[in-house]
TORPA-4810 file (N, C-alpha, C, O; in nm, 3 decimals):
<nodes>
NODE_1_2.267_-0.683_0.228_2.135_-0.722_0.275_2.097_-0.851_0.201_2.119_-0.851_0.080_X
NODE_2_2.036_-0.971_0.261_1.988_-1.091_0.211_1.839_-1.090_0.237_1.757_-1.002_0.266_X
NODE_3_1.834_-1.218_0.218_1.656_-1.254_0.207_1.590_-1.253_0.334_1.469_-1.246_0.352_X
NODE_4_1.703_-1.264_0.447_1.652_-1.265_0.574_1.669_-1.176_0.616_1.637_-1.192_0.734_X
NODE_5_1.718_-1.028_0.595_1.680_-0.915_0.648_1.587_-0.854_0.564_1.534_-0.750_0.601_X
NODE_6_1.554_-0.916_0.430_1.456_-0.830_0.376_1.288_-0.904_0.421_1.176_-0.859_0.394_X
NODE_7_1.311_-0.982_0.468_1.212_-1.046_0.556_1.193_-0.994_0.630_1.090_-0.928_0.629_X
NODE_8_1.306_-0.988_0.773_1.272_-0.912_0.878_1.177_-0.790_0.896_1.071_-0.775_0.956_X
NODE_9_1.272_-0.693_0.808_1.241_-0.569_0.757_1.089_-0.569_0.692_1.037_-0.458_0.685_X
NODE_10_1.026_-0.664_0.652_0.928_-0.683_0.560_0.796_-0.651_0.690_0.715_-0.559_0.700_X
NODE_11_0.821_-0.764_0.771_0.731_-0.844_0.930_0.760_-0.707_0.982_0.662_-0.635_0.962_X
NODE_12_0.841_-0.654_1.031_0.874_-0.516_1.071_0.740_-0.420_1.043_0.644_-0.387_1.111_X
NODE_13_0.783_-0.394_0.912_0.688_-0.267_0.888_0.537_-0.328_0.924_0.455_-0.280_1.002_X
NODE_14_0.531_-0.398_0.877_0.350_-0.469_0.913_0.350_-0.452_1.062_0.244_-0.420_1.117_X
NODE_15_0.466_-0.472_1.137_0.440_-0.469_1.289_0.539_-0.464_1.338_0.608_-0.562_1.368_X
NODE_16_0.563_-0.365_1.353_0.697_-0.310_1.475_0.711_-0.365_1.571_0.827_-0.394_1.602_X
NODE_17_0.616_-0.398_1.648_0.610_-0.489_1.756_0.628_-0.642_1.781_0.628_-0.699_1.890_X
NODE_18_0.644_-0.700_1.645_0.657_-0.843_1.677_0.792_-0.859_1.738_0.892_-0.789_1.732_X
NODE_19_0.753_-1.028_1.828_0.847_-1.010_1.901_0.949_-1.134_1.876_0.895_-1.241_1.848_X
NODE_20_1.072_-1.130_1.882_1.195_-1.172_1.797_1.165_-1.335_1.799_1.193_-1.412_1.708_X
NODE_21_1.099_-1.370_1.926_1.059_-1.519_1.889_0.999_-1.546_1.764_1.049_-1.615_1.675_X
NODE_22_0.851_-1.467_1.759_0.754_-1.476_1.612_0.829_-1.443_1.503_0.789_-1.494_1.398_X
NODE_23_0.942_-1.360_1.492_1.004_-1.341_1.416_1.110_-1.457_1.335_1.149_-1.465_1.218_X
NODE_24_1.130_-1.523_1.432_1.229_-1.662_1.468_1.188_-1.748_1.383_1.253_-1.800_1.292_X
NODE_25_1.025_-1.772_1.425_0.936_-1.852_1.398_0.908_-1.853_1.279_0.884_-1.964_1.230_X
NODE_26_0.899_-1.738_1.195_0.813_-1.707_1.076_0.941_-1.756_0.944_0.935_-1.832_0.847_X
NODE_27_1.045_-1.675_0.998_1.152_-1.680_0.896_1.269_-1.822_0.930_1.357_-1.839_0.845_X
NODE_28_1.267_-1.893_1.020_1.360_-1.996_1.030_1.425_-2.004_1.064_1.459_-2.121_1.085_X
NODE_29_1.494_-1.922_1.095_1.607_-1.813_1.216_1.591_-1.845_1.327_1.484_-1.890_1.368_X
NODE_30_1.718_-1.825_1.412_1.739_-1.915_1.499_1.697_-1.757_1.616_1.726_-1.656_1.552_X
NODE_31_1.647_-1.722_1.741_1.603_-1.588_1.786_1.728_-1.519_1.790_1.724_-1.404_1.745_X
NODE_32_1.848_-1.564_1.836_1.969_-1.482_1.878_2.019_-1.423_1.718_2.067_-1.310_1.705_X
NODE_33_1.996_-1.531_1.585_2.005_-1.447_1.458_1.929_-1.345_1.426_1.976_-1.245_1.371_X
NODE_34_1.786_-1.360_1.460_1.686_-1.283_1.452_1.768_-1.140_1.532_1.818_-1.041_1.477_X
NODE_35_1.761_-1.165_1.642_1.810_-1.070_1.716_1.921_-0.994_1.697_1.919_-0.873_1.722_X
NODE_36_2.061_-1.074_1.639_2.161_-0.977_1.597_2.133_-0.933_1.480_2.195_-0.833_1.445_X
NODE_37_2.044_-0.989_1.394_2.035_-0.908_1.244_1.946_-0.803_1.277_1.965_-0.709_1.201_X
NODE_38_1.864_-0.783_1.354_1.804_-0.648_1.399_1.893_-0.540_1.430_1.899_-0.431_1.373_X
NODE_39_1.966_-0.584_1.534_2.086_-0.502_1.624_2.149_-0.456_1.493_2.182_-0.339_1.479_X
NODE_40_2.163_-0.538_1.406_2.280_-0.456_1.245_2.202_-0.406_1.237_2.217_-0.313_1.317_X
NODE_41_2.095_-0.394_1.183_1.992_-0.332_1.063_1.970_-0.160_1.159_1.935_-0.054_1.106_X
NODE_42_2.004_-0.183_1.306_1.977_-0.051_1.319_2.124_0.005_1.317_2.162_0.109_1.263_X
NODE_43_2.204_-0.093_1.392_2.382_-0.034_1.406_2.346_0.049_1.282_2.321_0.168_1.298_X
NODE_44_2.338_-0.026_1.118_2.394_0.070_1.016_2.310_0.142_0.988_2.341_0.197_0.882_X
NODE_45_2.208_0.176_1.026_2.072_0.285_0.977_1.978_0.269_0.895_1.914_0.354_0.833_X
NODE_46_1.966_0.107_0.893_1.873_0.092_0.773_1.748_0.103_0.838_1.648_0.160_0.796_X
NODE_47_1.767_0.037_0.953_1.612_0.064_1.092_1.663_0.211_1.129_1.780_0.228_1.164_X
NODE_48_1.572_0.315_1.122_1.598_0.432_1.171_1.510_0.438_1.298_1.547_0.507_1.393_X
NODE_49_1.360_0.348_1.304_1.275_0.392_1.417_1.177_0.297_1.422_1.120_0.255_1.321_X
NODE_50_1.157_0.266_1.520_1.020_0.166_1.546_0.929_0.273_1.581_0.943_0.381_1.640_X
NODE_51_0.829_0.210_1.527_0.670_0.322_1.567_0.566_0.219_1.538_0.579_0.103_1.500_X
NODE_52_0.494_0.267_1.557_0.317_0.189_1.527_0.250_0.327_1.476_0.279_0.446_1.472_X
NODE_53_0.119_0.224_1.431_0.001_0.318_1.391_-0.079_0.290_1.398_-0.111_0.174_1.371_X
NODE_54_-0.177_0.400_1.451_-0.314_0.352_1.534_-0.393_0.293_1.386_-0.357_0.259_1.274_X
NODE_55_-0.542_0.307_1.475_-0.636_0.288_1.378_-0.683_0.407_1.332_-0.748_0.408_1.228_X
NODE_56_-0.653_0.544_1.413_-0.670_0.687_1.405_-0.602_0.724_1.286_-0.637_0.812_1.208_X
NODE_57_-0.460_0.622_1.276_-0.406_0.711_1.209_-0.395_0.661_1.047_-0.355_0.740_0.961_X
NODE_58_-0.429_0.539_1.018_-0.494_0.440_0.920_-0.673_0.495_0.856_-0.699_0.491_0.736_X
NODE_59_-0.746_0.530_0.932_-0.891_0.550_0.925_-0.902_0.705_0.903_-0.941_0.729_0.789_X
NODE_60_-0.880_0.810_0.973_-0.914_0.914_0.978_-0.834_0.991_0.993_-0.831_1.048_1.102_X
NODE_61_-0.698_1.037_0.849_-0.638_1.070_0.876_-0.640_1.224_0.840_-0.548_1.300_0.869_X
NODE_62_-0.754_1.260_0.775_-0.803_1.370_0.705_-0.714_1.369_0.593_-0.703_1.270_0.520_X
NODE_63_-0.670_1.443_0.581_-0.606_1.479_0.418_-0.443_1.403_0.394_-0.336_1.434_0.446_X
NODE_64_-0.468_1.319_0.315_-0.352_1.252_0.283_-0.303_1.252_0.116_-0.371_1.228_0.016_X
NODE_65_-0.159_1.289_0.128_-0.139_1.326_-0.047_0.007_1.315_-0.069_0.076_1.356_0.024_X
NODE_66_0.073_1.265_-0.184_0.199_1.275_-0.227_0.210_1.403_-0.328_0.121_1.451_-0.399_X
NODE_67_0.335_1.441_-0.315_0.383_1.595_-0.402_0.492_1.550_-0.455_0.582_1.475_-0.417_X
NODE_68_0.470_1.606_-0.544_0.623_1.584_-0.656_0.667_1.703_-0.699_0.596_1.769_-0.775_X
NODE_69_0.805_1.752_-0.652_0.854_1.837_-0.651_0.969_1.842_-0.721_1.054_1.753_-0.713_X
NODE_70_0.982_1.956_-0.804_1.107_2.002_-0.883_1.156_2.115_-0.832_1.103_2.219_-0.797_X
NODE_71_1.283_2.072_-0.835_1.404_2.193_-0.748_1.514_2.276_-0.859_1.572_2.226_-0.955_X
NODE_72_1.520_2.430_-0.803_1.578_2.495_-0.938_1.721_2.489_-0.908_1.776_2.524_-0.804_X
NODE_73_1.775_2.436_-1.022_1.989_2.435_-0.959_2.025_2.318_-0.865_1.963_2.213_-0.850_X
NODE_74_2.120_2.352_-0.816_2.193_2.309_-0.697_2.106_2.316_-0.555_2.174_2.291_-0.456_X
NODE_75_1.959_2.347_-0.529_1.965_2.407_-0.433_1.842_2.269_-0.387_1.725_2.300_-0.363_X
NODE_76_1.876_2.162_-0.383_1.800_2.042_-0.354_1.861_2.031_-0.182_1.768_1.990_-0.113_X
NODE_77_1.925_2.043_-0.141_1.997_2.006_-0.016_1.893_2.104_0.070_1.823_2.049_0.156_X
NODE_78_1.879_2.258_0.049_1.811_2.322_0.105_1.701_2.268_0.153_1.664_2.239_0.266_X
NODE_79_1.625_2.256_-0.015_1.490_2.232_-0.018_1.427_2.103_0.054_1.311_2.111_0.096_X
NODE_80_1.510_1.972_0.071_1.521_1.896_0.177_1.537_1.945_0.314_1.451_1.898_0.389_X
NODE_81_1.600_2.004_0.357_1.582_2.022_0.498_1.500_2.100_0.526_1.500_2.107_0.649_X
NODE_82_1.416_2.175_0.478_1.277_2.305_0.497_1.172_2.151_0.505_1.112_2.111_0.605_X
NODE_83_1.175_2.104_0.407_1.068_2.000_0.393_1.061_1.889_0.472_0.952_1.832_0.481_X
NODE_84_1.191_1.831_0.554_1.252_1.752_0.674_1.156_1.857_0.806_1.089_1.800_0.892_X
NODE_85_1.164_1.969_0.800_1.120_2.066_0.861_0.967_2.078_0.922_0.936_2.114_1.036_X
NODE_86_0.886_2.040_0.824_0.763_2.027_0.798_0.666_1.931_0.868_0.620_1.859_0.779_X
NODE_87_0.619_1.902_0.973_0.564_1.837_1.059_0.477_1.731_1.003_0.470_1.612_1.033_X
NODE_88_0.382_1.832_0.874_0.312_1.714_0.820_0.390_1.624_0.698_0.354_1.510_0.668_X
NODE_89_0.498_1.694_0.636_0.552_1.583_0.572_0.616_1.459_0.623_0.737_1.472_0.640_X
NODE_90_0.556_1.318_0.659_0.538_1.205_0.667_0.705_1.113_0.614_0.795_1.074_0.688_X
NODE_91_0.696_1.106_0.481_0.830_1.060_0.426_0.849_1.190_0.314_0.779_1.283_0.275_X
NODE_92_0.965_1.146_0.293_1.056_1.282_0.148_1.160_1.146_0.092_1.232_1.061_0.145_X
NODE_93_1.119_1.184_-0.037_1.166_1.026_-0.133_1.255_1.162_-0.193_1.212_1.277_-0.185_X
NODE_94_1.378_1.127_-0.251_1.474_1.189_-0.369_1.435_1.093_-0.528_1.408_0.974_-0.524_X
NODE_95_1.438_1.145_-0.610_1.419_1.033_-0.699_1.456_1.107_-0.808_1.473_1.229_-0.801_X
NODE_96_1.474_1.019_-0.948_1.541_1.084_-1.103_1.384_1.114_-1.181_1.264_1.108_-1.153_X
NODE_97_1.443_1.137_-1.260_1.318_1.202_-1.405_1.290_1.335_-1.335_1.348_1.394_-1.243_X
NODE_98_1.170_1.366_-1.417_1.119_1.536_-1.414_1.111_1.578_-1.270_1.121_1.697_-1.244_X
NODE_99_1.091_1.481_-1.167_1.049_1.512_-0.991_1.220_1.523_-0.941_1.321_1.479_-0.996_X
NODE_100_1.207_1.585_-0.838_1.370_1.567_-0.769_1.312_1.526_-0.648_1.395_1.498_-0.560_X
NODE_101_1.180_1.513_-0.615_1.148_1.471_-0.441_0.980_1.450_-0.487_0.898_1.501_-0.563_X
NODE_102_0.990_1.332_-0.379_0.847_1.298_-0.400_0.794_1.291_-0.250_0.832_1.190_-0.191_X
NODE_103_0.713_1.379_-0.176_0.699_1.403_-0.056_0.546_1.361_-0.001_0.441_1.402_-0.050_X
NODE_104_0.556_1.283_0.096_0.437_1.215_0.147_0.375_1.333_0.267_0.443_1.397_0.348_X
NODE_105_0.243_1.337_0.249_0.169_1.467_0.290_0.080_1.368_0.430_0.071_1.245_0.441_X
NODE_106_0.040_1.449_0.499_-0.095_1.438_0.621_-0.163_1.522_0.647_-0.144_1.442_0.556_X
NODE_107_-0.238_1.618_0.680_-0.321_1.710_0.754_-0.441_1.703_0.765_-0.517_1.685_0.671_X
NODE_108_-0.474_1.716_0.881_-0.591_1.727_0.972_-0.754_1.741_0.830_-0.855_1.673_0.816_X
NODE_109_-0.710_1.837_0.771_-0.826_1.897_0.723_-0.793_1.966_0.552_-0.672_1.969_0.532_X
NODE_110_-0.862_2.010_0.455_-0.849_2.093_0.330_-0.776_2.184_0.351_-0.675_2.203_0.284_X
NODE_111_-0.822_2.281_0.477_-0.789_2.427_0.471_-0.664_2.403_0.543_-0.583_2.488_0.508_X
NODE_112_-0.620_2.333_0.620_-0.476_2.315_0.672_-0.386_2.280_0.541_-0.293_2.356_0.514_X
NODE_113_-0.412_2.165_0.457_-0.358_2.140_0.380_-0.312_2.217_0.290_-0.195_2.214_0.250_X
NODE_114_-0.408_2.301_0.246_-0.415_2.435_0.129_-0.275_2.512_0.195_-0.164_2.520_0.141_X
NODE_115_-0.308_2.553_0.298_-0.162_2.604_0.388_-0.033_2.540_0.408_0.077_2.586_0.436_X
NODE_116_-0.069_2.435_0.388_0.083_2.334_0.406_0.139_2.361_0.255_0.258_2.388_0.241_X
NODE_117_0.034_2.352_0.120_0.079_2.335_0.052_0.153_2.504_-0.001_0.248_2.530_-0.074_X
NODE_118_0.064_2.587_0.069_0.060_2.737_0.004_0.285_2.745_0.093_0.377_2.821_0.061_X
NODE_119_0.283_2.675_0.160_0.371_2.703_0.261_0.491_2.659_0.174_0.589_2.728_0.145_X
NODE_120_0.461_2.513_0.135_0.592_2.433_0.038_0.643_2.500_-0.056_0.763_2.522_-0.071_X
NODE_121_0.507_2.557_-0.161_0.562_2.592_-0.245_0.662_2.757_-0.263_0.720_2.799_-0.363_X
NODE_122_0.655_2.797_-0.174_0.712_2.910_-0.115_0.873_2.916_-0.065_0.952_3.009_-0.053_X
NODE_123_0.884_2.743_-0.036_1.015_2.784_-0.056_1.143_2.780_-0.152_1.150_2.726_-0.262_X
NODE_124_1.230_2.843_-0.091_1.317_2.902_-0.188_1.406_2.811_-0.282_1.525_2.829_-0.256_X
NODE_125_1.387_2.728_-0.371_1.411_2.678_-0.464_1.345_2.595_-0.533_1.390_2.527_-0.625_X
NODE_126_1.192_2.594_-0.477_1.141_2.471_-0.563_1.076_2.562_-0.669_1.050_2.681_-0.649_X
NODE_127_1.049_2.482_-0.806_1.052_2.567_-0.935_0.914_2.472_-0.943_0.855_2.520_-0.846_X
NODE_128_0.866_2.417_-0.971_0.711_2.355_-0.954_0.647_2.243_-0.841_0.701_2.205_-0.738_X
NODE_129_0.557_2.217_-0.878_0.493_2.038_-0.743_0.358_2.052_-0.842_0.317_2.147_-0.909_X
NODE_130_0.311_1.927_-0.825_0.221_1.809_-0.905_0.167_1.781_-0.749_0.255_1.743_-0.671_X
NODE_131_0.020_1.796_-0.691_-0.017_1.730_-0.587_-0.109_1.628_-0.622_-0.204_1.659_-0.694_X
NODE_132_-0.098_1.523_-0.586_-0.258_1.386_-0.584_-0.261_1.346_-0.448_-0.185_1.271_-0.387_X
NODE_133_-0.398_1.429_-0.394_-0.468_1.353_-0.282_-0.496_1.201_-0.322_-0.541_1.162_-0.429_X
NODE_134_-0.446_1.098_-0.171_-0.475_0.957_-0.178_-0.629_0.958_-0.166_-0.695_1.053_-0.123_X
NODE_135_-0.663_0.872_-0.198_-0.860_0.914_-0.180_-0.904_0.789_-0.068_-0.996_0.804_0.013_X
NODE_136_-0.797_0.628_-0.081_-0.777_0.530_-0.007_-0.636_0.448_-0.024_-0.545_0.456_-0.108_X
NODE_137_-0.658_0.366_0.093_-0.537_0.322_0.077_-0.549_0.156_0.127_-0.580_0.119_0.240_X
NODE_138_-0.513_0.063_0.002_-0.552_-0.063_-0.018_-0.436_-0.181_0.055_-0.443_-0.302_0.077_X
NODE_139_-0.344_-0.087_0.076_-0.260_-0.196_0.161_-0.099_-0.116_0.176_-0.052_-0.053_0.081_X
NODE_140_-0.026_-0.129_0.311_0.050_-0.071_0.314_0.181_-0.143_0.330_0.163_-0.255_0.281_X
NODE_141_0.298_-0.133_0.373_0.428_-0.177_0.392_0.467_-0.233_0.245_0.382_-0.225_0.157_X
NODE_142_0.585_-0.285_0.219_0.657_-0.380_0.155_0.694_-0.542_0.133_0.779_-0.575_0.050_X
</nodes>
């Protein structure tokens, strides 16, 4: 990966939708480069999905929170796919030190959440979680 796919990738997340000309435009790239370095970035999986997000889902998203989760043993592979599982978990980060997963939360409301969370921690290998509700959020992408 170079400076011009971490560009791409950059304009990307801010907007899924731009379109390969503006893209062309912004970074110096010629559109058909623009265009095949996209085509890689998904060939190898580094683009997994284009999406957008409303203003619904920026403004009022009700309960938004990261969890940090510790897994007992060997049994992290599990505990990833229950949590892959999970409708409101958003992203699932792997990471080193005391956390083995750092899991991005959504729900509607408290009392849903309380349940999402009563739900996580229930399954079968996680040995603690650390929750912090986001309270706002000052700027997003990379």
């Amino acid at each position: 990966m170079d400076d011009l796919d971490r560009e791409l990738l950059s304009a990307l997340r801010h907007n899924a939708r731009t379109p390969v000309s503006s893209l062309a435009a912004a970074t110096g790239a010629s559109r058909a480069t623009v265009s095949a370095r996209i085509d890689r970035l998904v060939a190898n999986g580094t683009i997994t999905s284009f999406t957008i997000r409303t203003g619904h889902d920026l403004g009022e998203a009700g309960v938004r929170a990261i969890v940090m989760i510790e897994v007992l043993g060997r049994m992290a592979d599990r505990v990833a796919d229950q949590l892959r599982g999970l409708p409101q978990v958003r992203a699932l980060h792997s990471t080193n030190g005391k956390w083995d997963f750092i899991a991005e939360l959504e729900d509607r409301d408290l009392a849903a959440f309380d349940e999402t969370l009563r739900r996580i921690r229930l399954i079968d290998g996680i040995n603690t979680t650390e929750t912090n509700i986001l309270l706002k959020t000052t700027k997003t992408g990379f």
